[in-house]
N, C-alpha and C positions, 0 to 999 in steps of 0.2 A: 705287397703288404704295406707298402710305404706308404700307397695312393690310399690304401683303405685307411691309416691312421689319419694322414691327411683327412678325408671327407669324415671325420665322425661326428662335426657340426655338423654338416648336411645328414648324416643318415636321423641326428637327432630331430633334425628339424622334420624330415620324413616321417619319423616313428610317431610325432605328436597327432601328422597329418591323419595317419594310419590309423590312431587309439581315436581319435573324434570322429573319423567316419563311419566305425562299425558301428552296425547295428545291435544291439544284443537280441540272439533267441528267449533267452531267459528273463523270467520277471524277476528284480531285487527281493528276496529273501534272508532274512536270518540266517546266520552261522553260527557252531560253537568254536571253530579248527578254520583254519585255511592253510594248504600246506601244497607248497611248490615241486614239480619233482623234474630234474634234468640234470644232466652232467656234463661239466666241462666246460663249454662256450658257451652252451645252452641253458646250465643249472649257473653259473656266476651270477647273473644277474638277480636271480630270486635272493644269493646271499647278500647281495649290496641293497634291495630292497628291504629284508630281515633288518638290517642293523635301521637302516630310516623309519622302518615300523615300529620299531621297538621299543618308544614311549607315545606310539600314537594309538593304535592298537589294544582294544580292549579284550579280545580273543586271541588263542595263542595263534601264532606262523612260526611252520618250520620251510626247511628245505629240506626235500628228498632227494639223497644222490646213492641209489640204489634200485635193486630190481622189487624190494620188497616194501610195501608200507606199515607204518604204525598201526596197531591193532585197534588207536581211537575212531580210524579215520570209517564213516558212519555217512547214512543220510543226510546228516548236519551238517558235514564236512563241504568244502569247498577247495579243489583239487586243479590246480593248473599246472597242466601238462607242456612244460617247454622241450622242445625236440625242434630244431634247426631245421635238419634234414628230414624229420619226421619220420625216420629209421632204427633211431638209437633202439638199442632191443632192450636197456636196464628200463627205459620208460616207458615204452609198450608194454611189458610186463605189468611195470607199476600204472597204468594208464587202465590194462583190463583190471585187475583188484579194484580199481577204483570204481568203473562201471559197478563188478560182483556187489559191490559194496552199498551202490546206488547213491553215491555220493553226487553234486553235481560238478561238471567237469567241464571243463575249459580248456582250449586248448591254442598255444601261441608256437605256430610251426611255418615253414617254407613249402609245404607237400609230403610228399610218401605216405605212409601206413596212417601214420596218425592224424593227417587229415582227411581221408579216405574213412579210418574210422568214424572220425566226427559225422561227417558227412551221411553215415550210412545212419548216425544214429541219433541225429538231430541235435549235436553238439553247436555251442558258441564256439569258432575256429576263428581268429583272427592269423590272415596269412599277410606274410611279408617277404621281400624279395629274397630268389633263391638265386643259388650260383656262388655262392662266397663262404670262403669258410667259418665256421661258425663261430670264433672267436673272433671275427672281426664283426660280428652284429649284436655284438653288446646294447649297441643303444637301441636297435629293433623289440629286442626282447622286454629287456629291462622296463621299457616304456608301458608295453603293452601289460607289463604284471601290472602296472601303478594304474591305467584305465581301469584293468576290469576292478582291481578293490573300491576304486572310486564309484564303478557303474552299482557295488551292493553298498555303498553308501560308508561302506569300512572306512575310508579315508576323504580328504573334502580336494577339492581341485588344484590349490595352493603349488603344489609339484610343478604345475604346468607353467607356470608363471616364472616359476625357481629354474625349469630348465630352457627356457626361451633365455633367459636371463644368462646360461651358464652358457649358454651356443654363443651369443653376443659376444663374451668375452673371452674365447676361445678363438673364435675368429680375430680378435683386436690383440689376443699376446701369441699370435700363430708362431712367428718370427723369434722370440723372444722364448716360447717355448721348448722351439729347438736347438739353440742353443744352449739353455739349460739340462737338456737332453744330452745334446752331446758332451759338457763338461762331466756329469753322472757317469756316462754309458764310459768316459773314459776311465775314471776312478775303478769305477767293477771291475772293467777288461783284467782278467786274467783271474778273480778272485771269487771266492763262493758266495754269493749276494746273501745274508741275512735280513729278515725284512720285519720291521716292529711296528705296531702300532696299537692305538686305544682300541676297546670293541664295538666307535662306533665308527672306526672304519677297517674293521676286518676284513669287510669283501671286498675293498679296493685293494688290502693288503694279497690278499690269494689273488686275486686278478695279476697283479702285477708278478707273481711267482708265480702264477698258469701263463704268463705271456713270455717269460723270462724261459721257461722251462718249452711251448711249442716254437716261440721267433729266435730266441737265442741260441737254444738247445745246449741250456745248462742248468745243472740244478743247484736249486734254491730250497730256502726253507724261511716260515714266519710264525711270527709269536705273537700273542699281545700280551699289552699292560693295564692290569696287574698282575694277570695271570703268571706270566714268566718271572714275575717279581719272587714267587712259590717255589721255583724249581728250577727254570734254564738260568737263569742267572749264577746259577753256584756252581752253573758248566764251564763258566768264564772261568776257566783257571791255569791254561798253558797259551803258553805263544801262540797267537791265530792272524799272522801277517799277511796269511793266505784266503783273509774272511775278508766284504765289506760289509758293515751296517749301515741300512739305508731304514731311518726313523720316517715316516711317516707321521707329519703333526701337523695340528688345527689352532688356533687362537682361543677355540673353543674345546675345547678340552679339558674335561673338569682339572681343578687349579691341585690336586693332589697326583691325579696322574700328571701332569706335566713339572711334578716334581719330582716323583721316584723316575721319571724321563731323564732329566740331570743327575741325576744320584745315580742310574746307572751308567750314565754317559761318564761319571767318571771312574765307574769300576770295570767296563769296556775298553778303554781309550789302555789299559795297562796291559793290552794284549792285542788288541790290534789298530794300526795306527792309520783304518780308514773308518771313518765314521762321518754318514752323509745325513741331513736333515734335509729335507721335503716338506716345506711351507705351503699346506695348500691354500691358495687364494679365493677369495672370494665371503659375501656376508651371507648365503645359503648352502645348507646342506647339500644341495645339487651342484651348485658352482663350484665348491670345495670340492666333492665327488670327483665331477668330471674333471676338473681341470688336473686331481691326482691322476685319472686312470688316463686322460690324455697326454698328460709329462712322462708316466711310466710305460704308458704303449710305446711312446719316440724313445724310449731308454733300450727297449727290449728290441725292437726291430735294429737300431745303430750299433748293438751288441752283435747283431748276426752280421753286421755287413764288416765290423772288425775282425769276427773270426773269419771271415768270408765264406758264407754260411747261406743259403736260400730259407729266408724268413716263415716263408709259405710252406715247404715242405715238409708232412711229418708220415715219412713212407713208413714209421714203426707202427704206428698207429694205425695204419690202411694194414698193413701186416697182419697185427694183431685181432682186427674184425674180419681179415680172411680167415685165418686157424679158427676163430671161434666160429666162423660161420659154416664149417666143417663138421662142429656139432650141433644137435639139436637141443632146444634148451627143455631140461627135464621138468 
């Protein structure tokens, strides 16, 4: 897992390779919807795409992380189907509806069913390499959602520019990110990681608590702000020496969040006395991105190697798709 955190400039600089060579089946058309559906390794990236869309975007985008779709989703709709493995059975599920539905459908996988289905049915497939678990190809995927909006004109090329830019400097604070990695992964060790941030970086925020929860194999939980401003905040109320807060924060962050940011850093700090800020670097939204979800992948894998823990491993999870593979889905 190490090696995979390591190369996630290279797999990005890969993924760009990837999203410029396809070809598209399909002629650019109008949409009302565009709605992502995967889960896990495979559905993160559509959430960290979501929040970058989310003043760019004149039609809504959801993510689907389920077997079932919204009853909008129509001819009009535009459906990309993310599956790693191209097995996950919540998204074959939600992959055929989308077909029933005669939406058009896209599909960004490694092989199995759901490229097989493409294939039979004259889908857009973009495949990217398989063999690795799917939390470690974040940048495969993620990549590939920001081509195809670009390929129906939804978004303009700008990304691409943004993440050549973040790979550059990724590679230049390699050294320096690990280190900061390891002072972090120290503070956590032993403590229930809480993890906060604005909601335009929520899916870096679930990222790093899905990588803390499969490399660490410890659970975590995250909020954002303002939201938690409403309700978890008035949870802070007994000694929690046994919690850390890790804030996730931007320079750009509108200038009210990043003041009830202070204001509850100092209604936090009276109950537990670790609280970690995470300055993401960089002057794009891409560079800021990655270089959080590349500090917090070196946090989550240093975690497993203190509890002395195999990063790669998640035999629950292979467990749990044998018993349900047991039954048939009704």
């Amino acid at each position: 897992m190490k090696k995979l955190v390591l190369d996630f400039p290279i797999q990005l600089h890969e993924a760009i390779i990837i999203g410029k060579n396809h070809r598209f089946l399909a002629a650019p058309k109008e949409f009302s919807n565009v709605v992502v559906t995967g889960l896990g390794g495979s559905g993160i990236g559509g959430s960290i795409v979501q929040n970058y869309v989310f003043d760019k975007l004149k039609i809504p985008f959801i993510v689907n992380k389920d077997y079932f779709l919204p009853a909008f989703v129509g001819r009009k709709s535009l459906v990309i189907v993310c599956s790693y493995s191209g097995n996950t059975e919540e998204t074959l599920m939600a992959m055929r509806q989308a077909i029933r539905k005669r939406a058009t459908v896209i599909c960004i996988t490694s092989g199995g069913e759901v490229a097989a289905i493409a294939n039979s049915k004259k889908f857009d497939c973009i495949l990217v390499p398989a063999g690795m678990p799917p939390r470690s190809c974040l940048g495969y995927s993620l990549v590939q959602i920001l081509y195809v909006l670009a390929h129906y004109g939804l978004i303009g090329n700008q990304f691409e520019r943004e993440i050549k830019g973040a790979i550059k400097a990724m590679k230049a604070n390699e050294e320096s990110t690990q280190k900061k990695a390891a002072v972090i992964a120290k503070k956590i060790f032993g403590k229930l990681p809480i993890i906060y941030s604005t909601p335009v970086f929520e899916g870096v925020a679930v990222r790093f608590r899905q990588q803390i929860n499969e490399n660490s194999k410890m659970l975590a939980w995250h909020h954002v702000i303002p939201e938690m401003n409403h309700n978890e905040l008035v949870g802070w109320r007994d000694n929690a020496d046994d919690k850390a807060v890790i804030i996730l924060r931007s320079k750009d962050d509108y200038s009210r969040s990043q003041l009830r940011m202070e204001i509850n850093k100092k209604v936090i700090k009276k109950y537990t006395s670790t609280i970690i800020e995470i300055e993401a670097e960089g002057k794009t939204y891409w560079e800021q991105a990655f270089h959080l979800i590349h500090l917090t992948d070196w946090v989550s894998v240093l975690l497993a190697d203190m509890r002395a823990l195999d990063a790669t491993e998640v035999k629950v999870i292979d467990f749990l798709k044998k018993s349900l593979s047991k039954e048939a889905i009704a």
